[in-house]
C-alpha positions, 0 to 999 in steps of 0.5 A, spaced: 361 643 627 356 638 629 359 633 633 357 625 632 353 626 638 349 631 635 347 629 628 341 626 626 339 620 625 338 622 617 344 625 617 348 619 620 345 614 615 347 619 609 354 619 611 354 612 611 352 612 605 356 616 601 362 612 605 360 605 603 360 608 596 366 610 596 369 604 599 365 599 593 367 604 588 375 603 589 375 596 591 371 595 583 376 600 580 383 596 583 379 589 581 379 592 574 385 596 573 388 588 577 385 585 571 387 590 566 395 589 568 394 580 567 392 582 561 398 585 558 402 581 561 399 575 558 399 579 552 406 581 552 408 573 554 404 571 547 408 576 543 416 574 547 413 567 546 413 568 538 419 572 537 423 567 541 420 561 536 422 566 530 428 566 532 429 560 533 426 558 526 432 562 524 438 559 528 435 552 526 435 554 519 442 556 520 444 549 523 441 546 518 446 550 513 452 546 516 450 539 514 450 536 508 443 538 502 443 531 500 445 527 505 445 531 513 447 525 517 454 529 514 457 535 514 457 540 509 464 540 506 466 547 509 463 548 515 462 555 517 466 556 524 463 564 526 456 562 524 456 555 528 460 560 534 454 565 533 448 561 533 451 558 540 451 565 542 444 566 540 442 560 545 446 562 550 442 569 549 435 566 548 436 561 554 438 567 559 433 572 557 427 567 557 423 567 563 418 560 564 412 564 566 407 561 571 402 564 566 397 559 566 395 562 560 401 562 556 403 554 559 403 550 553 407 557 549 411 557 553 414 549 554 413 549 546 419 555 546 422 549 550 422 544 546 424 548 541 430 551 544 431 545 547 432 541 540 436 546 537 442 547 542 441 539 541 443 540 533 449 545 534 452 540 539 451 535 534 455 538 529 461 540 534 461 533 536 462 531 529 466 537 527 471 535 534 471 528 531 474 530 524 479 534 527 482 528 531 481 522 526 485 528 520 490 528 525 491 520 525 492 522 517 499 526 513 495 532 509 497 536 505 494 543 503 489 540 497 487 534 500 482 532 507 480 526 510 473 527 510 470 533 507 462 532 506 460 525 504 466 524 501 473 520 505 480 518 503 483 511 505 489 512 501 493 518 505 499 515 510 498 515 517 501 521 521 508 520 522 510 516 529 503 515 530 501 510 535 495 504 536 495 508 543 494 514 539 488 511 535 485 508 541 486 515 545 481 517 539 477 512 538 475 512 546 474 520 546 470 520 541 464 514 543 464 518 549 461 525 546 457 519 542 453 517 548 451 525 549 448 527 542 443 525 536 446 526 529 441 526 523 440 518 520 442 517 514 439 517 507 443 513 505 443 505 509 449 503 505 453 510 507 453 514 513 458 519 517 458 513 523 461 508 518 465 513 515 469 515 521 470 508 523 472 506 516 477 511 517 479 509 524 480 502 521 485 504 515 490 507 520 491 501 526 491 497 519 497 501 516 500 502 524 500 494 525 503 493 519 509 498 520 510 495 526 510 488 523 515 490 518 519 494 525 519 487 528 522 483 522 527 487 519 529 488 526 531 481 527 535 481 522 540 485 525 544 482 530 547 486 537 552 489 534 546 493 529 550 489 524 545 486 518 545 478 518 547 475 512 543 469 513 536 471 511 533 467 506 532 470 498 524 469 499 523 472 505 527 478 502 522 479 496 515 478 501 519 483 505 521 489 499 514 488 497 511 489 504 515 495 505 514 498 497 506 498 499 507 502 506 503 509 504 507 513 509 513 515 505 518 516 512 517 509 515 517 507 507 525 510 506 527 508 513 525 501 512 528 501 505 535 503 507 535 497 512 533 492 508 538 494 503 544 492 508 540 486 509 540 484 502 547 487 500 550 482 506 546 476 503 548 478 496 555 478 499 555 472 501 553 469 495 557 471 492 563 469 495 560 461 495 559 462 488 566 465 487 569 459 492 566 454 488 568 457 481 575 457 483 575 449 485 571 447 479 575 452 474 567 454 472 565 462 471 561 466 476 554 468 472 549 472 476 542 471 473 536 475 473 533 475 480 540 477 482 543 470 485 548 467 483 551 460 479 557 457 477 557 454 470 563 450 468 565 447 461 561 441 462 554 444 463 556 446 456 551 442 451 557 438 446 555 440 439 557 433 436 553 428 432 554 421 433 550 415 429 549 409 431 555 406 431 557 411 435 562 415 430 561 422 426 557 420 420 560 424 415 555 422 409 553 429 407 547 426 402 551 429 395 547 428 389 550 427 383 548 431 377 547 431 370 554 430 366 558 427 371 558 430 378 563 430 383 561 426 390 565 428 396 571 423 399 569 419 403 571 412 406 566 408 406 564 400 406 562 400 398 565 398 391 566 402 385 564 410 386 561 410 380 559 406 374 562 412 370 560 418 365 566 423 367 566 423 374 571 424 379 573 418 383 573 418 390 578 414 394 578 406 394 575 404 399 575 397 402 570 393 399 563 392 399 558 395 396 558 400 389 556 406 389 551 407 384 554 415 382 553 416 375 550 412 370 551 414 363 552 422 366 545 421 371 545 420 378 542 414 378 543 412 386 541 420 389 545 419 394 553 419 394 554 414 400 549 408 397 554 403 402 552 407 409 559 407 410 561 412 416 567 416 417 572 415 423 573 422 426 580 424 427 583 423 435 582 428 440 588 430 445 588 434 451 592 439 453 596 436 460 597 440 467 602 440 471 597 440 478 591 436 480 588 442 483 588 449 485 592 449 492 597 446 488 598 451 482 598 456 487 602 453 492 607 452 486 606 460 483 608 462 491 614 457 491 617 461 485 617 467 488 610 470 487 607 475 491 600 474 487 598 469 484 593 466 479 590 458 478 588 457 471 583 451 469 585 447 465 580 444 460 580 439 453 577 443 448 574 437 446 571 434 451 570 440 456 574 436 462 577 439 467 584 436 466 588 440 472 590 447 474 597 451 472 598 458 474 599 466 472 604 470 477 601 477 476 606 480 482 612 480 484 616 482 490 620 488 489 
C-alpha cells in the first residue's frame, strides 16, 4: 500500500472528498433523527395532557355528585365517603405522575392541566371541610337513628344539645371551623336567603342558646338550696311557676328531669309551709283550711259566709208574701201588721187582730179587691236569736283546760252562733287518753 507521501495529488483530493461527504451526511442524519425524537415527545406531552384533562373532567363530575343539584353551596343529603376517598386518590396519582414539561410547545397545555388539576383538589377539599363541619356541629346535638342535624338543605333547630355539653364545647367548634374556613372555597348559594353558612351558624346559635338557659336555670334553683342541700322554703309562688315554665321548655330531656326533681323539693317545702300558716290561723280563728286552685291556701271562717237574711227598710224580716186573694173568699196568710179589718167579708178567713190602723181590702163580695194580702205594709218582728255560750275565750285555754282534765290528746273546737256565724269562744273534745 501507498504511503501518504506517495499519493498523487488527484488521489489525495478524492479522498478528501469522500470523507467530507461522510462527515456532512452523518451530521444531517443526527440533526433529522434529533428532530424526529422532539416531535414525538411533543406529541407524546400532547396526548398525556389530554388524558389527564379527561380524567380530571371526570373527577370533577365525580365532585360534583357530592353537592346538592339544586342548591351546590350544600351537600347532598348522603355524601358518598369511598367515592370522596377515591377521587382523592386520583389526585394524588395525577399530581405524582405529571411532569411540567419545559416543552415550549406544550407550555400553555401543560399550565391548563394545572389549573385544572388545581381547581379540582380545591372542590374536594371543600366538600371535606364541610363534611368536617357537620360531624363536629351534629355532636353539639342528641340524634337518634332517624333524625340529623343537617342533611342537604334541610336543619333541624328542635333537637336537645348533647348531654353535659359546654359554651366551651361549642367555642372549641366554632374556632375550628373558621379556621378550615379561611383555606377553602365553597360554591355560593342559589339561594341569598338561604345558604350552608347560615345554616351552620344557625345551628351553632341554637345550642349556646339551649346551654345559657340550662345554665341559667342550674344557677336559680341552686340558690334555692341552702348549705346543707336542703330546698329553702322561702321561694315566692310566682318565681316558682316562671321557673317550672322554663324548665318545661328545655329540649334536653336529662338536664329537663334533673331540674324537675329539684324544683319539686322547692315547691313541696314552700307548699309545707303554707300550709302549716293556713292551719295555725284556722285553728285561731276557728276557720276551715280550703286550697284553692293554683294550690295555695286560705282560711275561710263563718263570717266570710254571705248571710241569706233579707231585711226592709225598717230593718226587720218582711214577711208580707204578696198572697192575692181569690175568687169566693181566699184565705190571706196571718200576719201582724198596721191595719184594720182583714177583709170586708165574703167568706174568708179572718187573720189575727192586728193592732189598728188600716184595712185590708181582702174580699169584697168574694173578689179580691186589694190584690195584695198586707194592704197596711206592716212588717212582721222576726223571732229572737240565741247563741250557744263557751266555756273558754280562746283555743289555748280550751286545751289547756282538756289537758288539765287528764287528756293526752286533745282537740279545741270553735264555737259559732248559727244565726250570726260569730265566733263565740272554744270548748274541747279529749280524743285520747293516758293509759
Amino acid at each position: 500500500m501507498k504511503k501518504w507521501n506517495e499519493w498523487t495529488k488527484k488521489q489525495k483530493m478524492t479522498l478528501g472528498i469522500v470523507v467530507a461527504c461522510v462527515v456532512v451526511g452523518g451530521a444531517v442524519g443526527t440533526n433529522v433523527y434529533a428532530k424526529n425524537q422532539h416531535q414525538q415527545a411533543v406529541t407524546q406531552a400532547l396526548e398525556t395532557i389530554k388524558k389527564e384533562k379527561l380524567t380530571l373532567e371526570q373527577l370533577q363530575k365525580a365532585v360534583d355528585e357530592l353537592r346538592d343539584k339544586e342548591n351546590p353551596n350544600f351537600l347532598a343529603k348522603e355524601v358518598d365517603l369511598k367515592a370522596l376517598d377515591s377521587i382523592q386518590k386520583q389526585i394524588d396519582q395525577l399530581k405524582a405522575e405529571h411532569k411540567n414539561d419545559s416543552l415550549s410547545e406544550v407550555a400553555k397545555e401543560n399550565k391548563e392541566v394545572v389549573t385544572i388539576l388545581d381547581e379540582v383538589e380545591s372542590n374536594v377539599k371543600a366538600v371535606n371541610y364541610q363534611l368536617m363541619t357537620q360531624n363536629k356541629v351534629t355532636q353539639l346535638f342528641t340524634v337518634n337513628d332517624k333524625e340529623q342535624v343537617i342533611a342537604g338543605t334541610d336543619f333541624n333547630l328542635e333537637l336537645p344539645t348533647a348531654d353535659d355539653l359546654t359554651l366551651a364545647d361549642i367555642e372549641a367548634v366554632v374556632t375550628a371551623t373558621k379556621n378550615e374556613a379561611k383555606l377553602v372555597t365553597i360554591p355560593k348559594s342559589t339561594d341569598e336567603k338561604k345558604s350552608w353558612e347560615l345554616a351552620i351558624e344557625s345551628l351553632i346559635k341554637e345550642a349556646e342558646k339551649q346551654v345559657t338557659e340550662i345554665n341559667d336555670l342550674i344557677e336559680v334553683i341552686s340558690k334555692w338550696f341552702d348549705k346543707e342541700n336542703k330546698p329553702v322554703d322561702t321561694v315566692k309562688r310566682d318565681d316558682l311557676k316562671a321557673i317550672e315554665k322554663r324548665i318545661n321548655n328545655l329540649k334536653n330531656q336529662k338536664v329537663k328531669e334533673g331540674l324537675s326533681v329539684k324544683w319539686k323539693q322547692v315547691n313541696e317545702a314552700v307548699v309545707k309551709k303554707e300550709k302549716a300558716e293556713a292551719d295555725k290561723k284556722a285553728k285561731e280563728t276557728g276557720g276551715k283550711v280550703e286550697q284553692k286552685a293554683d294550690g295555695t291556701f286560705e282560711v275561710t271562717t263563718p263570717q266570710d259566709k254571705p248571710q241569706n237574711v233579707a231585711s226592709n227598710d225598717a230593718g226587720t224580716t218582711n214577711q208580707d208574701t204578696g198572697y192575692q186573694g181569690n175568687q169566693g173568699g181566699g184565705y190571706n196568710p196571718p200576719a201582724t201588721n198596721n191595719g184594720g179589718n182583714n177583709n170586708s167579708g165574703g167568706g174568708s178567713v179572718t187573720p189575727p187582730t192586728n193592732n189598728g190602723g188600716g184595712q185590708n181590702p181582702g174580699n169584697n163580695g168574694g173578689n179580691n179587691n186589694g190584690g195584695n194580702n198586707n194592704g197596711g205594709g206592716g212588717n212582721v218582728t222576726p223571732p229572737a236569736h240565741t247563741c250557744p255560750t263557751a266555756p273558754y275565750a280562746t283555743a289555748a285555754e280550751a286545751e289547756a283546760a282538756g289537758f288539765a282534765a287528764g287528756a293526752k290528746e286533745v282537740v279545741a273546737n270553735a264555737v259559732i252562733c248559727d244565726f250570726d256565724g260569730k265566733l263565740v269562744g272554744w270548748t274541747y273534745t279529749i280524743t285520747a287518753y293516758w293509759d
